[in-house]
N, CA, C and O atoms as CSV, one atom per row, in Angstrom:
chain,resi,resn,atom,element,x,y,z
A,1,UNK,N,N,96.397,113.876,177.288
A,1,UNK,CA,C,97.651,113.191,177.146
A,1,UNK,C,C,97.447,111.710,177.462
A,1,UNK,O,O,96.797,111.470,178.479
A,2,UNK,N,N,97.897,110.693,176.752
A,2,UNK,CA,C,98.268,109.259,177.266
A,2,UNK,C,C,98.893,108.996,177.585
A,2,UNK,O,O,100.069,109.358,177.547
A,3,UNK,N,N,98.214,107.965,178.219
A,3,UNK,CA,C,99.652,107.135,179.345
A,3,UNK,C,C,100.422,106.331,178.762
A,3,UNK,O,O,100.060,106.119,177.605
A,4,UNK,N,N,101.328,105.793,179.068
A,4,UNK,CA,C,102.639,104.755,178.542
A,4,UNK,C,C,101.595,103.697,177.770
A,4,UNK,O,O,101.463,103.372,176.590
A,5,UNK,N,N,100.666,103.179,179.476
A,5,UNK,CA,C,99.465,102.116,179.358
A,5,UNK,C,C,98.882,101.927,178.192
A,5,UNK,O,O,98.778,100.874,177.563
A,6,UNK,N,N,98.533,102.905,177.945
A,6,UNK,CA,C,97.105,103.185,177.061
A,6,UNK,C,C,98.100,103.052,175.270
A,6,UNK,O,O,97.586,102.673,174.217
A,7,UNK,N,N,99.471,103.468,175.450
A,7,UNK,CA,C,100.163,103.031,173.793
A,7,UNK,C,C,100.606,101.907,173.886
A,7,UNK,O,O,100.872,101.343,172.824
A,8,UNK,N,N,100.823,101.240,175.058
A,8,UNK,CA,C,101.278,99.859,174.337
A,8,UNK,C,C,100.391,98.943,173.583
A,8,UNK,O,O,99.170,98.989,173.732
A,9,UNK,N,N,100.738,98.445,173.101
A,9,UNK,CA,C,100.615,97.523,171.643
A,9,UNK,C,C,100.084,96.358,172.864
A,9,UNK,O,O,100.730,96.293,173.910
A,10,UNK,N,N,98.785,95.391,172.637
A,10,UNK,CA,C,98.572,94.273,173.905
A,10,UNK,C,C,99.454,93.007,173.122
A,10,UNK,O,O,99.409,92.723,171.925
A,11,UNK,N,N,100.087,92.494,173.964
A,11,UNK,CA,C,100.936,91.610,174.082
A,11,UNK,C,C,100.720,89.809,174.457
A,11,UNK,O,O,100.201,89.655,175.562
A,12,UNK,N,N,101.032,88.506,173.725
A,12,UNK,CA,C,101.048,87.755,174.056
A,12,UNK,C,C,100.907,87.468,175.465
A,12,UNK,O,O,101.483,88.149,176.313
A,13,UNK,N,N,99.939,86.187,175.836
A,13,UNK,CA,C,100.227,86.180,177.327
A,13,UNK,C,C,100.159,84.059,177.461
A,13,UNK,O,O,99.260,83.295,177.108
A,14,UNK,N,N,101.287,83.813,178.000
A,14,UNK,CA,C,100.245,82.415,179.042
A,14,UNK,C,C,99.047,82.596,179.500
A,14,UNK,O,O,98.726,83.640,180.069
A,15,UNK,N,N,98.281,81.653,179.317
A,15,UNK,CA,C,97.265,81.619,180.434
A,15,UNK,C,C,96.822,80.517,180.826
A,15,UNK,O,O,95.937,80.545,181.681
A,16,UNK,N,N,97.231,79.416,180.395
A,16,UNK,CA,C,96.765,78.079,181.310
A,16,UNK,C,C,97.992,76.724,180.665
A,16,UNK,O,O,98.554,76.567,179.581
A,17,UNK,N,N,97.995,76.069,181.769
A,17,UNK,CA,C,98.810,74.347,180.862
A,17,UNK,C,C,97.880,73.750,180.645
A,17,UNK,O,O,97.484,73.234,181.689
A,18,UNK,N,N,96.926,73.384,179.350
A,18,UNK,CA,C,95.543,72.332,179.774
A,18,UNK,C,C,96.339,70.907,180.163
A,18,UNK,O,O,95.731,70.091,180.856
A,19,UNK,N,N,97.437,70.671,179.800
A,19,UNK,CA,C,97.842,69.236,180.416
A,19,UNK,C,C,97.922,68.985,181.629
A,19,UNK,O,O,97.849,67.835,182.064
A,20,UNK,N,N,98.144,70.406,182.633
A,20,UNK,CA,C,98.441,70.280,183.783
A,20,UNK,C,C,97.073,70.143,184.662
A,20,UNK,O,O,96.810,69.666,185.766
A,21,UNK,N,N,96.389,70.745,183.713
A,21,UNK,CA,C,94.294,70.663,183.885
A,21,UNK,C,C,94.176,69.605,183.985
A,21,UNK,O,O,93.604,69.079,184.939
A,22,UNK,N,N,94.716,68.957,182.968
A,22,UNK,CA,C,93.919,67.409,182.520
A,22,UNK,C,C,94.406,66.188,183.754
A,22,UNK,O,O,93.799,65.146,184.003
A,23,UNK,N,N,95.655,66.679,184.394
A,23,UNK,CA,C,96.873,65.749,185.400
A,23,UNK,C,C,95.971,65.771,186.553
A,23,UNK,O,O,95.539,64.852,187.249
A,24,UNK,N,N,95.759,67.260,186.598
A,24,UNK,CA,C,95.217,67.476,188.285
A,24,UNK,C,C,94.096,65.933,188.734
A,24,UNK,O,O,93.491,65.168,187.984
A,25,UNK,N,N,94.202,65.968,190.303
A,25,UNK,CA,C,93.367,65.183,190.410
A,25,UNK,C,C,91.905,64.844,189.767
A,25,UNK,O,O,91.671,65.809,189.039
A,26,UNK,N,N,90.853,63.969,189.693
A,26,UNK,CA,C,89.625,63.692,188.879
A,26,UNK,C,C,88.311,64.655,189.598
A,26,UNK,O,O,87.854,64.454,190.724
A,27,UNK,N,N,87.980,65.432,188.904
A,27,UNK,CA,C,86.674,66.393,189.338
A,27,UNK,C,C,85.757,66.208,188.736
A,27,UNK,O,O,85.936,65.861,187.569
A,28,UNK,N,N,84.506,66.335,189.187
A,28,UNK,CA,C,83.070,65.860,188.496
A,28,UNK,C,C,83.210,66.787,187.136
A,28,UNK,O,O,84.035,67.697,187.215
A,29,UNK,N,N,82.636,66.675,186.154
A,29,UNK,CA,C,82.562,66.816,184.709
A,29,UNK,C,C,82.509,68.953,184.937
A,29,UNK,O,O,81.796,69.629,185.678
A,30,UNK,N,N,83.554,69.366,183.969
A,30,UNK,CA,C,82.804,70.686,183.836
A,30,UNK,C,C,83.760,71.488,183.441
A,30,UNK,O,O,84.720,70.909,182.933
A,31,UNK,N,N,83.821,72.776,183.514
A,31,UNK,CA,C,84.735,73.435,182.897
A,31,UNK,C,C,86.143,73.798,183.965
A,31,UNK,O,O,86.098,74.070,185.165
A,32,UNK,N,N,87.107,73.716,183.258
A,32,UNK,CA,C,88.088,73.526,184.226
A,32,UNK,C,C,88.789,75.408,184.027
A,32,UNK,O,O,89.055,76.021,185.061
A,33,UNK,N,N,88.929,75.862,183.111
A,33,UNK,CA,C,89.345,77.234,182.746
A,33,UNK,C,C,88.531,77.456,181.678
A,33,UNK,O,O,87.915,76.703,180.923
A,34,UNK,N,N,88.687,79.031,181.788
A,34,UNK,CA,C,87.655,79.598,180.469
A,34,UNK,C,C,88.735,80.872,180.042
A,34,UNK,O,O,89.781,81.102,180.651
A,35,UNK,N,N,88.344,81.475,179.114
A,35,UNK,CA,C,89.130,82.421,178.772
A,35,UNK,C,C,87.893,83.892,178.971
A,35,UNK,O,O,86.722,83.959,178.598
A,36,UNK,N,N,88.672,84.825,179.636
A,36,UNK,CA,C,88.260,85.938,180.327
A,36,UNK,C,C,88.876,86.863,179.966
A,36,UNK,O,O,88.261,87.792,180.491
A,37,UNK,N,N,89.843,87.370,179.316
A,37,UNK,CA,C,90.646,88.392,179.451
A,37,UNK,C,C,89.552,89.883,179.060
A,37,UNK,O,O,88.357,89.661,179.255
A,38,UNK,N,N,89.768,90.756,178.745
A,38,UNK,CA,C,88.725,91.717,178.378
A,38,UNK,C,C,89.259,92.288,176.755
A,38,UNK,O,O,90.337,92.313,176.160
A,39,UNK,N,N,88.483,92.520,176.588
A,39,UNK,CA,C,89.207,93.089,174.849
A,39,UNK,C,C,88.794,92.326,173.968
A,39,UNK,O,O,88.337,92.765,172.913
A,40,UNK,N,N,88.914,90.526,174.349
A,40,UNK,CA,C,88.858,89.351,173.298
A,40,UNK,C,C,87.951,89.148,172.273
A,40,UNK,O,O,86.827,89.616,172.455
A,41,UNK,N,N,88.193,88.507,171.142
A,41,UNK,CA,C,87.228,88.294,170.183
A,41,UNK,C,C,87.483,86.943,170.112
A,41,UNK,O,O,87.405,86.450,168.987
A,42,UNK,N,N,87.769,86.219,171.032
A,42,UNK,CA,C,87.660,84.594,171.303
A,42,UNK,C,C,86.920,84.205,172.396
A,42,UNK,O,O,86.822,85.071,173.266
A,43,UNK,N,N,86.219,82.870,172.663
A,43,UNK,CA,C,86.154,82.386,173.825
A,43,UNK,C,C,86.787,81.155,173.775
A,43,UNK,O,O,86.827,80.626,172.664
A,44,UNK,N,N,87.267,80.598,174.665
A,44,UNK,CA,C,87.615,79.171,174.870
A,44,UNK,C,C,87.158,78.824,176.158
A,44,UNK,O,O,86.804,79.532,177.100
A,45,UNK,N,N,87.253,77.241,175.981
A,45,UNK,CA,C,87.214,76.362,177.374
A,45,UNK,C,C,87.979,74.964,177.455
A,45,UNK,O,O,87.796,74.214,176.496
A,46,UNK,N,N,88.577,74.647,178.191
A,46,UNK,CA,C,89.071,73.470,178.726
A,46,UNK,C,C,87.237,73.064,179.386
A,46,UNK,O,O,86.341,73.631,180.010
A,47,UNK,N,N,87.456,72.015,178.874
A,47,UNK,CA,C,86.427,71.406,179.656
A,47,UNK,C,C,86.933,69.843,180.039
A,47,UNK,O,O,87.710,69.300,179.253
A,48,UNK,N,N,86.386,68.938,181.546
A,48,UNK,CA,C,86.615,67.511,181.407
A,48,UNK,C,C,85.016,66.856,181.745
A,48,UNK,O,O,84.204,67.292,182.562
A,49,UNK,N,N,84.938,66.204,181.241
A,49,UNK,CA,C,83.835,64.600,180.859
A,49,UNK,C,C,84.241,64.126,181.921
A,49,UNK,O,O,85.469,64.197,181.937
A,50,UNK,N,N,83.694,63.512,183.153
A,50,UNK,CA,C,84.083,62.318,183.773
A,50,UNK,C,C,84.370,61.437,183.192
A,50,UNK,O,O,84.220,61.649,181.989
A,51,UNK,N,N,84.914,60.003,183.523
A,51,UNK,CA,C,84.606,59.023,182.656
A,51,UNK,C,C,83.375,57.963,182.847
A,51,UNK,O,O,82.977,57.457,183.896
A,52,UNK,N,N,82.867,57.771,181.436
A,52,UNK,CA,C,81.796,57.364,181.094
A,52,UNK,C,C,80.531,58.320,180.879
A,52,UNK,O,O,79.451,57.836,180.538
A,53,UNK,N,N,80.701,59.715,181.093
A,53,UNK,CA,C,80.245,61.271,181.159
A,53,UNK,C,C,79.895,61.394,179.747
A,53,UNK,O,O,80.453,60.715,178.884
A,54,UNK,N,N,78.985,62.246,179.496
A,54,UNK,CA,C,78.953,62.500,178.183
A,54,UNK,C,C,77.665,63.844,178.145
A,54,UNK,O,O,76.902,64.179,179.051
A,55,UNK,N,N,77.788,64.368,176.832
A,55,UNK,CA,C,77.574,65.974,176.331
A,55,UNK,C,C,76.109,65.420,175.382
A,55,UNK,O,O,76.358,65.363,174.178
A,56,UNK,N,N,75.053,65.127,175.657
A,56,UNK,CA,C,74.356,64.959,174.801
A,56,UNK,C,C,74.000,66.039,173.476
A,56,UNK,O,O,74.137,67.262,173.447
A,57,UNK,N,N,73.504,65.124,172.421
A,57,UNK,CA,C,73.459,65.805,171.242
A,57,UNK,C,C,73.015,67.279,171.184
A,57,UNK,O,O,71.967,67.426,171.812
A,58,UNK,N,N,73.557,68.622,170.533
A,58,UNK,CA,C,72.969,69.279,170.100
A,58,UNK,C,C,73.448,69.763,168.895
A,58,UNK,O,O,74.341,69.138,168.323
A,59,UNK,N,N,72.915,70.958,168.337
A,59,UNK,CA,C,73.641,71.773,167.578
A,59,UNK,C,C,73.452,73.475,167.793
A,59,UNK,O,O,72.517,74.117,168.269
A,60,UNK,N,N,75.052,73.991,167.100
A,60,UNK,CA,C,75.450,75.112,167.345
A,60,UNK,C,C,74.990,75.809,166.043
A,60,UNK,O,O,75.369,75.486,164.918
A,61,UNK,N,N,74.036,76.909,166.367
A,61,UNK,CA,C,73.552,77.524,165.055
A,61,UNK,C,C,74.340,78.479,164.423
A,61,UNK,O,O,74.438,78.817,163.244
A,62,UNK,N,N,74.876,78.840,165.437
A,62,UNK,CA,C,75.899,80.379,164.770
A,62,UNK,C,C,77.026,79.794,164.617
A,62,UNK,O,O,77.177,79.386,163.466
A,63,UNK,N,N,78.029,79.551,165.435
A,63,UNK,CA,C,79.551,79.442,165.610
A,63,UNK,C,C,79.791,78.501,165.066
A,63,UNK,O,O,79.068,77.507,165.136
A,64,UNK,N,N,80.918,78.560,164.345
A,64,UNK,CA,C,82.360,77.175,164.205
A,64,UNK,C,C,82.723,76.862,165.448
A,64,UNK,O,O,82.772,77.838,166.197
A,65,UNK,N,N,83.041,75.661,166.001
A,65,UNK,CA,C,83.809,75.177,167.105
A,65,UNK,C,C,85.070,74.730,166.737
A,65,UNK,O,O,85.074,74.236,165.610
A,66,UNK,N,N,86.358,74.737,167.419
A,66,UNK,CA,C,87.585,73.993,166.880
A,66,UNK,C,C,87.631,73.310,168.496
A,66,UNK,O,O,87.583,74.128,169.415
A,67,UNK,N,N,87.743,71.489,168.934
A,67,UNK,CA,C,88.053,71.084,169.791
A,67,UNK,C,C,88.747,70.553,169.379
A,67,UNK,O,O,88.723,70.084,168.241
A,68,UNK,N,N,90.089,70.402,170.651
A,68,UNK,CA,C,91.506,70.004,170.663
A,68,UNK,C,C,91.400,69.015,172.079
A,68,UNK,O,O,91.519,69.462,173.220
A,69,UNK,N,N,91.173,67.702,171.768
A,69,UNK,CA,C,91.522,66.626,172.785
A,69,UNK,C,C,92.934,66.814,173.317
A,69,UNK,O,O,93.981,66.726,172.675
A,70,UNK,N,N,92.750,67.127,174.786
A,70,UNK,CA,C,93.872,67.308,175.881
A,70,UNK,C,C,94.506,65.823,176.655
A,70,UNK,O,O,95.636,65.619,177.098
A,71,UNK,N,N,93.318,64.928,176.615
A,71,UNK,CA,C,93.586,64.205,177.200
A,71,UNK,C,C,92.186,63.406,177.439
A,71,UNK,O,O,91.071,63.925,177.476
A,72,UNK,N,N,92.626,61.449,177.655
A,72,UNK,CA,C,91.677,60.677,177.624
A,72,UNK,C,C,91.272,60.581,176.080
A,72,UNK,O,O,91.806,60.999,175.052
A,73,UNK,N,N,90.181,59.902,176.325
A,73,UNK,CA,C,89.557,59.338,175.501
A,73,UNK,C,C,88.477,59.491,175.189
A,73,UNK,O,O,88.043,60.007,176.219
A,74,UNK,N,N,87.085,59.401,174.061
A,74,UNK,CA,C,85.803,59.103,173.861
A,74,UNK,C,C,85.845,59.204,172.782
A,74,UNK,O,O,86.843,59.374,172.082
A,75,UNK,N,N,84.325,59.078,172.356
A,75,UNK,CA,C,83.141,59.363,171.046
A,75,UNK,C,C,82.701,60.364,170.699
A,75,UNK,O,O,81.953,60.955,171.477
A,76,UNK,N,N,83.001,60.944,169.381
A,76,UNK,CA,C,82.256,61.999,168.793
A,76,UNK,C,C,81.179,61.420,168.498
A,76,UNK,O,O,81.230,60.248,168.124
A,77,UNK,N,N,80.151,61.983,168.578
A,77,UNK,CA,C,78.827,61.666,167.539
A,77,UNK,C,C,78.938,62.427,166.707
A,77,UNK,O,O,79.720,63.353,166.924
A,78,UNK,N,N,78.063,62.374,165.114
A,78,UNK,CA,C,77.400,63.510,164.933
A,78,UNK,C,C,76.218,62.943,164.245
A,78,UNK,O,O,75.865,61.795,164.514
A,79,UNK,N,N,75.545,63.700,163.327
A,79,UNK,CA,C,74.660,63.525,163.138
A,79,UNK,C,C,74.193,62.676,162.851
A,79,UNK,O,O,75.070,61.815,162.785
A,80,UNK,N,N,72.937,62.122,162.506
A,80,UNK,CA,C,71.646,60.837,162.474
A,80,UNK,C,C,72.946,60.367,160.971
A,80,UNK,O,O,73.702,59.483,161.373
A,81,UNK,N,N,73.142,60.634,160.036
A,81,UNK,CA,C,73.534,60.133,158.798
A,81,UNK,C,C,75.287,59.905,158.691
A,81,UNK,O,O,75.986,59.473,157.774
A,82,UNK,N,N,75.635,60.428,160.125
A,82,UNK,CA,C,76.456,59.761,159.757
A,82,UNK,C,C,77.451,58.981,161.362
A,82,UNK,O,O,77.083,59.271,162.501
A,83,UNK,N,N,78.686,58.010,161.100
A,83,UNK,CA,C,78.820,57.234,162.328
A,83,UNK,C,C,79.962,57.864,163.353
A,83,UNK,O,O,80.842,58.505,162.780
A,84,UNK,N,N,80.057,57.767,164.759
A,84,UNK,CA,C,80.211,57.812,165.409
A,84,UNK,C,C,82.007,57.377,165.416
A,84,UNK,O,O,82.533,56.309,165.104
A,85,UNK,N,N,82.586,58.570,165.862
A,85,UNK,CA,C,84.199,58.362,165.347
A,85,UNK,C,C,84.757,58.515,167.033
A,85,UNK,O,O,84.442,59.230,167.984
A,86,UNK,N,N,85.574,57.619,166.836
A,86,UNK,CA,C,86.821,58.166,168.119
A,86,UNK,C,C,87.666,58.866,168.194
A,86,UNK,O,O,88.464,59.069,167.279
A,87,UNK,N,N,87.702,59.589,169.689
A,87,UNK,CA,C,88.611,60.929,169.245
A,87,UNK,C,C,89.936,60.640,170.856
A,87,UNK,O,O,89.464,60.364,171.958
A,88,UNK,N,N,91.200,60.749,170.692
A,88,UNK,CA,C,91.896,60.620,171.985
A,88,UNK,C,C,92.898,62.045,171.710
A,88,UNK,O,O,92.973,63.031,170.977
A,89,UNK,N,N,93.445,61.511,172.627
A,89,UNK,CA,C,94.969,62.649,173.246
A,89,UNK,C,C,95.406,63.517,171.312
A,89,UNK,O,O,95.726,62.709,170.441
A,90,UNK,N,N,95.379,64.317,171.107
A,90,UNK,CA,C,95.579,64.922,169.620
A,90,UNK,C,C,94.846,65.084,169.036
A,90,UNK,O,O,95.330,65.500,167.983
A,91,UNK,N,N,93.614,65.029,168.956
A,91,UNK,CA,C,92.618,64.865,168.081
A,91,UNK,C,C,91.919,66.571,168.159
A,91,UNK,O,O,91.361,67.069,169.137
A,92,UNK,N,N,92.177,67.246,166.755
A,92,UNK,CA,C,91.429,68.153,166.105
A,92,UNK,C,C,90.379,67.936,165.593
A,92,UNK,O,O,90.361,67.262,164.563
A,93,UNK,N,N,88.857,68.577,166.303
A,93,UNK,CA,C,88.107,68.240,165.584
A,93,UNK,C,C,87.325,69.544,165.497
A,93,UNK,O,O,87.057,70.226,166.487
A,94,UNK,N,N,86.810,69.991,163.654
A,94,UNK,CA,C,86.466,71.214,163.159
A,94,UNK,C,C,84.612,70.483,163.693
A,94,UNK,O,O,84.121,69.369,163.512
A,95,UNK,N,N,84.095,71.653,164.325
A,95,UNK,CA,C,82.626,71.761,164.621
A,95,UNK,C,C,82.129,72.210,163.777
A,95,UNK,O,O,82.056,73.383,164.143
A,96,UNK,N,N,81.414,72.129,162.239
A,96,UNK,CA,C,80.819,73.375,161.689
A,96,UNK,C,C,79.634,73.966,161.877
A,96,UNK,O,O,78.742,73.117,161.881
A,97,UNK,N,N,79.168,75.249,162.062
A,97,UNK,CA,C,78.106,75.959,162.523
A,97,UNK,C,C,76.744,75.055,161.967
A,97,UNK,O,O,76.735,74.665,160.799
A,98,UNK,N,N,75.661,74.773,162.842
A,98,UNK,CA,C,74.703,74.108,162.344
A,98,UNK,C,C,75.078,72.540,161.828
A,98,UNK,O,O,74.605,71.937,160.865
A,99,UNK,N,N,75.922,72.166,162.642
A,99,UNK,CA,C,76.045,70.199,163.017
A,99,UNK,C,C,76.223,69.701,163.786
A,99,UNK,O,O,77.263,69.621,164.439
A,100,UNK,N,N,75.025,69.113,163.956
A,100,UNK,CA,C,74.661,67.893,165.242
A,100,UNK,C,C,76.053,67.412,165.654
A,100,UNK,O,O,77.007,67.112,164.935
A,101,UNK,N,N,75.937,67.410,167.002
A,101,UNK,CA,C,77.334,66.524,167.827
A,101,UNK,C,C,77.338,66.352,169.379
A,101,UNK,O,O,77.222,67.301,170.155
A,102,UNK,N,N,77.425,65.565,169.607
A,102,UNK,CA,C,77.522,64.906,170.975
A,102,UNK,C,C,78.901,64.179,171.087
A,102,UNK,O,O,79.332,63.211,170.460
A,103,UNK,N,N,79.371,64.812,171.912
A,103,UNK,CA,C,80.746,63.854,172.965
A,103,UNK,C,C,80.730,62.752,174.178
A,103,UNK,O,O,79.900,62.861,175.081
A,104,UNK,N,N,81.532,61.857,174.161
A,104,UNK,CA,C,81.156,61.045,175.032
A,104,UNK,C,C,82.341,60.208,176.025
A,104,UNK,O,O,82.639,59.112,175.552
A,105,UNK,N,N,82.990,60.535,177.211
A,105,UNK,CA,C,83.938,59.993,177.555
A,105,UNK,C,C,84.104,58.529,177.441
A,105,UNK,O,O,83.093,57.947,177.835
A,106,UNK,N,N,85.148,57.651,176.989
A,106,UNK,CA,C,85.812,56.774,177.694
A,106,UNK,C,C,86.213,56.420,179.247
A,106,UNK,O,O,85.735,57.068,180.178
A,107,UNK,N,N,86.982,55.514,179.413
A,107,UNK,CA,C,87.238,55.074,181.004
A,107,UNK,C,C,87.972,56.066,181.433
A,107,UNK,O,O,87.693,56.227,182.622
A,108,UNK,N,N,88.827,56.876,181.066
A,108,UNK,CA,C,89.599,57.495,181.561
A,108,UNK,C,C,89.282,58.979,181.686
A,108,UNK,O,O,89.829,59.908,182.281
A,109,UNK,N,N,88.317,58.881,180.994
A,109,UNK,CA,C,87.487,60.869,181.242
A,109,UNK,C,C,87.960,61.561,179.592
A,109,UNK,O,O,88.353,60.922,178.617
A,110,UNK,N,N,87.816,62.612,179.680
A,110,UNK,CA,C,88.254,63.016,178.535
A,110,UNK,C,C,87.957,64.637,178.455
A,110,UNK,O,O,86.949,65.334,178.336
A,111,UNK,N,N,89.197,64.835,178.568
A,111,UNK,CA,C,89.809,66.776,178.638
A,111,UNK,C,C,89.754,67.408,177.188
A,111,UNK,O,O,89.816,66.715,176.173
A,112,UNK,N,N,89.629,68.829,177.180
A,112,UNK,CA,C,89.230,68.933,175.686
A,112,UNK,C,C,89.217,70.498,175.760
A,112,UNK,O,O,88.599,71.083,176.650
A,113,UNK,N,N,90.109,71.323,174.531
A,113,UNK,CA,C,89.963,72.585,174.579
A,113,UNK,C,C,88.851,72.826,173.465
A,113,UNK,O,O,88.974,72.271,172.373
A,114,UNK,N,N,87.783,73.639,173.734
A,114,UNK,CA,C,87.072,74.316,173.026
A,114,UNK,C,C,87.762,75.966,172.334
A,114,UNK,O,O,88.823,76.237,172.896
A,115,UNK,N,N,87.341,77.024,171.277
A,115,UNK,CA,C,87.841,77.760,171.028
A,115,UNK,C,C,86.572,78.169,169.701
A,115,UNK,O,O,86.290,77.561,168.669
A,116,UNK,N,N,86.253,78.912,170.045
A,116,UNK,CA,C,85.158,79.846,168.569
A,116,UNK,C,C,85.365,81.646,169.109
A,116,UNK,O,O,85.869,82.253,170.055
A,117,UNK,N,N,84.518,82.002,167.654
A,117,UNK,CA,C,84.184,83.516,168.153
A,117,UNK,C,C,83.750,83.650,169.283
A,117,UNK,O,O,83.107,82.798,169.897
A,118,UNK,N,N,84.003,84.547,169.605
A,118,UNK,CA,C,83.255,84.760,170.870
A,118,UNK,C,C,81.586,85.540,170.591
A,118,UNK,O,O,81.376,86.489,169.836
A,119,UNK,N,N,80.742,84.944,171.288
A,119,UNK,CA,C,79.609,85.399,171.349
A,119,UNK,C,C,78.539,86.449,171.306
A,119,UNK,O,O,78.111,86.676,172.437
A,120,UNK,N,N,78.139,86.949,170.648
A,120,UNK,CA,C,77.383,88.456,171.262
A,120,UNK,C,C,76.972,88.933,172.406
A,120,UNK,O,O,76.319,88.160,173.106
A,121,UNK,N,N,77.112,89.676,172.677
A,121,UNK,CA,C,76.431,89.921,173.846
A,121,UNK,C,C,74.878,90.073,173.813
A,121,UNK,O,O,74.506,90.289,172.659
A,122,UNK,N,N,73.613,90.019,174.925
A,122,UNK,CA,C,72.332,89.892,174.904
A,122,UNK,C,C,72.063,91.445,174.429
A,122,UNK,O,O,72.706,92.326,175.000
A,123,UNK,N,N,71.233,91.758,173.510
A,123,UNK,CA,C,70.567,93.100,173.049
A,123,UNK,C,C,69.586,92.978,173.443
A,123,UNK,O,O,69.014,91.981,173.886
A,124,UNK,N,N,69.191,94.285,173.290
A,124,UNK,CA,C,67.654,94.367,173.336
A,124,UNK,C,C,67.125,94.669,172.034
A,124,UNK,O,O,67.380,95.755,171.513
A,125,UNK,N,N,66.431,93.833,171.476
A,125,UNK,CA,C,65.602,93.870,170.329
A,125,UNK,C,C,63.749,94.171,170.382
A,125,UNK,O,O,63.081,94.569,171.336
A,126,UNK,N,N,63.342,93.841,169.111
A,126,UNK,CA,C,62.189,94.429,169.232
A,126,UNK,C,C,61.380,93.460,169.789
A,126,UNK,O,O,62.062,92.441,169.905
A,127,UNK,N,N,59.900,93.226,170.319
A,127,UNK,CA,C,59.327,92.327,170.554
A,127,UNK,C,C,58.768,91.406,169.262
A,127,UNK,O,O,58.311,91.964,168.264
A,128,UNK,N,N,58.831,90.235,169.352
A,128,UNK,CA,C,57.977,89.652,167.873
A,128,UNK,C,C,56.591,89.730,168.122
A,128,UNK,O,O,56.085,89.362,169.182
A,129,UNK,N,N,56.054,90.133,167.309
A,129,UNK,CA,C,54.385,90.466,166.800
A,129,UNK,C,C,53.840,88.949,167.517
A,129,UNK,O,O,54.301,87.814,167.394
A,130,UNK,N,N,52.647,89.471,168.317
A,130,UNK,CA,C,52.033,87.782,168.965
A,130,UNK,C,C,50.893,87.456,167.842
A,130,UNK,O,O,49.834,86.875,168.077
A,131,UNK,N,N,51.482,88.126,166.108
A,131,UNK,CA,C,50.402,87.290,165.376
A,131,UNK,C,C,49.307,88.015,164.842
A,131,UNK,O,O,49.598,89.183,165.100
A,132,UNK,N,N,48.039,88.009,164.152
A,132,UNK,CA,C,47.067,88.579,163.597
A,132,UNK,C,C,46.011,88.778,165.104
A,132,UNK,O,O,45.674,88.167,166.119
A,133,UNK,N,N,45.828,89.956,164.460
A,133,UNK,CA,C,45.194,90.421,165.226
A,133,UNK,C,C,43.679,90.342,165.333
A,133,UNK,O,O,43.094,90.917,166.250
């Protein structure tokens, strides 16, 4: 038999103000909330940049990123070919899987929701061959 629990339908929830993230007093650079719930097929993060802080270049091989500037200011980079855009308070910016990008605060720091699939978890796979034998 099931419980009440186990039929309800999962339901909308709050789970953070990032503005109220972004207000709080100034904390060294890092993630301020993450998203945890259990079940999810998302991850997110609020993250803040100190100011003058910055995310040096990489790239994301698997995932789309969608970042949503919370607050402050900086520099997107992205890649070698092309230039370096500013992003503040509103700013949507689509990550696509496999492109170079680096962030970079302004004076005032710069708050920022992250949001992609969420990740795989670690498997265990086979070993790769160390080669001819």
């Amino acid at each position: 038999m099931t419980s009440e629990a186990e039929r309800a339908e999962p339901l909308p929830e709050l789970l953070c103000d990032a503005r109220a993230l972004a207000e709080e007093p100034p904390v060294p650079s890092g993630v301020l909330w993450k998203l945890a719930e259990s079940g999810r097929q998302l991850d997110a993060n609020v993250v803040r940049i100190a100011p003058g802080g910055r995310i040096a270049a990489h790239a994301e091989g698997r995932l789309d990123v969608l970042l949503l500037v919370v607050a402050g200011d900086g520099v997107l980079g992205a890649g070698p070919s092309d230039a370096p855009r500013p992003v503040a308070e509103g700013a949507l910016v689509w990550l696509p899987h496999g492109s170079t990008r680096s962030i970079s605060a302004g004076e005032r720091g710069l708050t920022y929701l992250t949001v992609h699939n969420r990740r795989p978890g670690m498997g265990i796979t086979a070993r790769p061959a160390d080669g001819p034998s």
